[in-house]
Structures are given as structure tokens and as C-alpha cells.
C-alpha positions in Angstrom: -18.8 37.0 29.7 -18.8 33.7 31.0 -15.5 32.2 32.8 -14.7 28.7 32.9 -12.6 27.4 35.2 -9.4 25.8 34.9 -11.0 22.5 36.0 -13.8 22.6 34.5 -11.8 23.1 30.5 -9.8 20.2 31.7 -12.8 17.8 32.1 -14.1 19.4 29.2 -11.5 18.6 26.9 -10.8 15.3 28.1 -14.3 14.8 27.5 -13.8 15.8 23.9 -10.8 13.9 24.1 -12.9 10.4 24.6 -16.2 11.0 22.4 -14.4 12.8 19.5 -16.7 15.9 19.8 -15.1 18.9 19.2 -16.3 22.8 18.9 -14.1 23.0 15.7 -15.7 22.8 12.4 -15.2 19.5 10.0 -12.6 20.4 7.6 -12.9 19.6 3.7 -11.4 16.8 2.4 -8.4 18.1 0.4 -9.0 17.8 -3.3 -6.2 15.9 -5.8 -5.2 18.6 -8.6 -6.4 16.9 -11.4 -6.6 20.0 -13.2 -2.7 20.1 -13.2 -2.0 15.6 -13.5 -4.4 14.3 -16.0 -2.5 14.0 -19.5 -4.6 13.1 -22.2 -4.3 11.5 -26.0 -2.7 13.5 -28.8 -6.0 15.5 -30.4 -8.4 15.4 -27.2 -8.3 19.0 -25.5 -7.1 19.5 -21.7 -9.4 19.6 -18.8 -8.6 23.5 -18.4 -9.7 24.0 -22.1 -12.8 22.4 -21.1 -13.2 24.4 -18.2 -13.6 21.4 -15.7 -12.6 22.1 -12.0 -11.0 20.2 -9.6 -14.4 19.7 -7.5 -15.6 18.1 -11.0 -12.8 15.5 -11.4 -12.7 14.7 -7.5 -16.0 12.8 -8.0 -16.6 9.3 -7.7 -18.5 8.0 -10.1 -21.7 7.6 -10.3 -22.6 4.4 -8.0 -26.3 4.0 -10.6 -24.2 3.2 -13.5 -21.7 1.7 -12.4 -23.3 -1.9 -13.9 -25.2 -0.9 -16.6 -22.9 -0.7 -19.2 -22.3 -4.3 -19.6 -26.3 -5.7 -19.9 -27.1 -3.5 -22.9 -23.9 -4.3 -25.0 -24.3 -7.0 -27.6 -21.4 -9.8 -26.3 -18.6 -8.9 -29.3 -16.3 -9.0 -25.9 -16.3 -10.5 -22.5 -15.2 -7.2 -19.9 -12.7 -8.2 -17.7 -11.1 -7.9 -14.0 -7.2 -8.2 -13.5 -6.6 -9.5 -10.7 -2.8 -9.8 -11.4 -2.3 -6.8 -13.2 -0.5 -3.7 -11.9 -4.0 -2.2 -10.4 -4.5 1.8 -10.5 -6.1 4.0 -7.6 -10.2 4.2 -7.7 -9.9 8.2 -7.3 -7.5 8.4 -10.3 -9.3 6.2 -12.4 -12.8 8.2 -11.3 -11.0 11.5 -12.5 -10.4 10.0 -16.0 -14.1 8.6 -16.1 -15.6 12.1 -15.4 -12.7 13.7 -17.9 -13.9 11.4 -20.8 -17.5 11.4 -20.0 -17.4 15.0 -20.4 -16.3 15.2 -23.4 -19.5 13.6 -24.9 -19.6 13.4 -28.8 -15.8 14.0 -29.0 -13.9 10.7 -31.0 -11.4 8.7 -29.1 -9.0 7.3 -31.8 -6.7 4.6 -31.8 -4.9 5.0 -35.6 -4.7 1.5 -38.0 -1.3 -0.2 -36.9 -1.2 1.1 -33.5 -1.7 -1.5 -30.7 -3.0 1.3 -28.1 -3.5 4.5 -26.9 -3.2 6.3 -23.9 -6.6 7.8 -23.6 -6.0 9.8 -20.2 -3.5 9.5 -16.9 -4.2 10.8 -13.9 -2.1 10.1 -11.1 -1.4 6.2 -10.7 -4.5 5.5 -13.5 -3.8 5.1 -17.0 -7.1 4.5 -19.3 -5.9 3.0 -22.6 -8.0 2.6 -26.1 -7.1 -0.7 -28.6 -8.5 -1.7 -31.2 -10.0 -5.6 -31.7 -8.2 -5.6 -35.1 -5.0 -3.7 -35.1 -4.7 -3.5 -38.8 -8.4 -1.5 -38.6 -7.9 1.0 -36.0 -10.6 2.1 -33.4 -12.8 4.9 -33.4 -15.4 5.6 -30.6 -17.1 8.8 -28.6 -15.5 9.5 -25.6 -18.4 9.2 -23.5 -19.1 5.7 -24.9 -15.2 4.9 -23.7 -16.7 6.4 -20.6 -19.2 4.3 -20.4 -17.4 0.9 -21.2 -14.4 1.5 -18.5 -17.5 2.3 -15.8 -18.2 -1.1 -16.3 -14.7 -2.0 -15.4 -14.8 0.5 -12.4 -18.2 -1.1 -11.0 -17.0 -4.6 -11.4 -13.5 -4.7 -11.1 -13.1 -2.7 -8.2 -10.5 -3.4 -5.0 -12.7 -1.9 -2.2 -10.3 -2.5 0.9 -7.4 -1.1 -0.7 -9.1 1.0 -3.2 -7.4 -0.3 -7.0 -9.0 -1.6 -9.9 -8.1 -2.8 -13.1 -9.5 -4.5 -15.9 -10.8 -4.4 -19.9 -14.4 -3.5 -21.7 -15.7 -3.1 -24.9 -16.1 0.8 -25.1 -20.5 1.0 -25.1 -22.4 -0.2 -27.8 -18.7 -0.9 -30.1 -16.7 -3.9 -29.3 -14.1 -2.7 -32.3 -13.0 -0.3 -29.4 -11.5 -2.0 -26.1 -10.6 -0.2 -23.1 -8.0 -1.3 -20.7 -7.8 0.5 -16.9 -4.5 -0.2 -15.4 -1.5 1.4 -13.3 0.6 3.7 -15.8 3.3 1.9 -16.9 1.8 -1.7 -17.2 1.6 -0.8 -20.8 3.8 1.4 -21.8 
């Protein structure tokens, strides 16, 4: 067995102290229970009933497509930042992205007559569906809603405080809009 000193653990953890060095392991990050807040449109099954975990909806989106969406669309709709708009945390919105994205072929439906739909909250994040024509109603796959607000989370972001907000065509249909903002702003 090896004795240190009383001295000597002193210097040593003042030493530790100065160059943050520790003999302690890093701790994990602790991960937001999205499993439990994300609330999604009437129709559309939970997370849990898709068996998505928390690790799942704690990742950030994917940084490759982040500007992609926009380039292949045809331009039925200039996407949007809003600036002055109630912005929505980047994590939360991230958790709705992967949520929706996951749910591939799956229709996202905003009914005729209704002005929009609350696609998916999580936390401070609401991701809304519209309509171009409120009389006509929307209909979209989830994963192409997915793809549209990634647009908005690429381009729109707030980096230093971590917010976005903003509007896109959902992919390859500008009939369906989607709208990223703080829960509430809408409602």
C-alpha cells in the first residue's frame, strides 16, 4: 500500500484544483424525458408506442441535413426565420424532429377548415402543420414534415442562446407548411 502524505494530497489537490484534472470519471450529461413531455397530434401514436428511448429523442439533429431540404424543393414557398417570434429551445425542437422523422410513411394531417395543427410539443418547442389553402386541408408524411422543419432548424437557429423559430414548406409539398415556435405563440 502506498501512503501519501498529508502534504503531499494537499498540493495534489490544489493541483487538480488549477488544471481541472481530476481522478473522477466524466459524468453523463443528464438526458430530458422526452419519453414522458412530447404530446403529439390527435391520430399520430406516442413515442412509447413506438418504442423510442430517451437516448433517441436527446439527439441533435443531424448537422448533414440540416440544409438540404430547402435546395431540392420546387419554390411553392419561401422558408422562413422569426426573428421576433416567441423562439423555442434547439433540444426541444431536435426531440420533435427525431419524433416525426421516425415515423416515416405515417400522414401528418391538418383537416379542411382548420388553420393548424399541433404536430408535436416537447418541452418549450411546439411544431405546428397548416395548410397553404385552409379551405383544402394538408396532408403530408411525417418524415417529409421532418424534413421541411430541419430546414428551419439548420437555418433559423439562435446558437448563443440556443432558440429557433421559423416556417417551411413540409419536403417536396408546399400545400403543407410547418411552423417551429415556443408553445403558446399559436395557440
Amino acid at each position: 500500500m502506498v501512503a501519501i502524505s498529508k502534504p503531499a494530497f494537499a498540493i495534489l489537490a490544489v493541483f487538480n484544483l488549477f488544471t481541472g484534472t481530476s481522478a473522477a470519471p466524466a459524468s453523463k450529461p443528464e438526458l430530458t424525458d422526452y419519453l414522458s413531455l412530447i404530446k403529439v397530434a390527435p391520430g399520430l401514436p406516442t413515442p412509447k408506442e413506438l418504442g423510442l428511448t430517451n437516448e433517441f429523442l436527446n439527439n441533435p439533429i443531424p448537422e448533414h441535413a440540416a440544409h438540404q431540404a430547402r435546395e431540392l424543393l420546387s419554390k411553392r414557398y419561401n422558408p422562413v426565420c422569426w426573428p421576433g417570434v416567441p423562439q423555442c429551445s434547439i433540444a426541444d425542437a431536435a426531440a420533435c424532429f427525431a419524433y416525426l422523422n421516425s415515423l416515416g410513411s405515417q400522414r401528418c394531417v391538418v383537416n379542411p377548415g382548420t388553420s393548424r395543427v399541433r404536430m408535436c410539443v416537447a418541452g418549450s418547442c411546439g411544431w405546428y402543420g397548416r395548410p397553404e389553402i385552409v379551405r383544402n386541408g394538408a396532408s403530408s408524411t411525417c418524415v417529409t414534415v421532418a424534413a421541411g422543419g430541419n430546414w428551419v432548424l439548420g437555418n433559423c437557429r439562435v446558437p448563443l442562446v440556443g432558440t429557433v423559430a421559423g416556417s417551411n414548406a413540409a419536403y417536396g409539398n408546399g400545400n403543407f407548411l410547418v411552423d417551429i415556435a415556443r408553445v403558446g405563440y399559436f395557440d
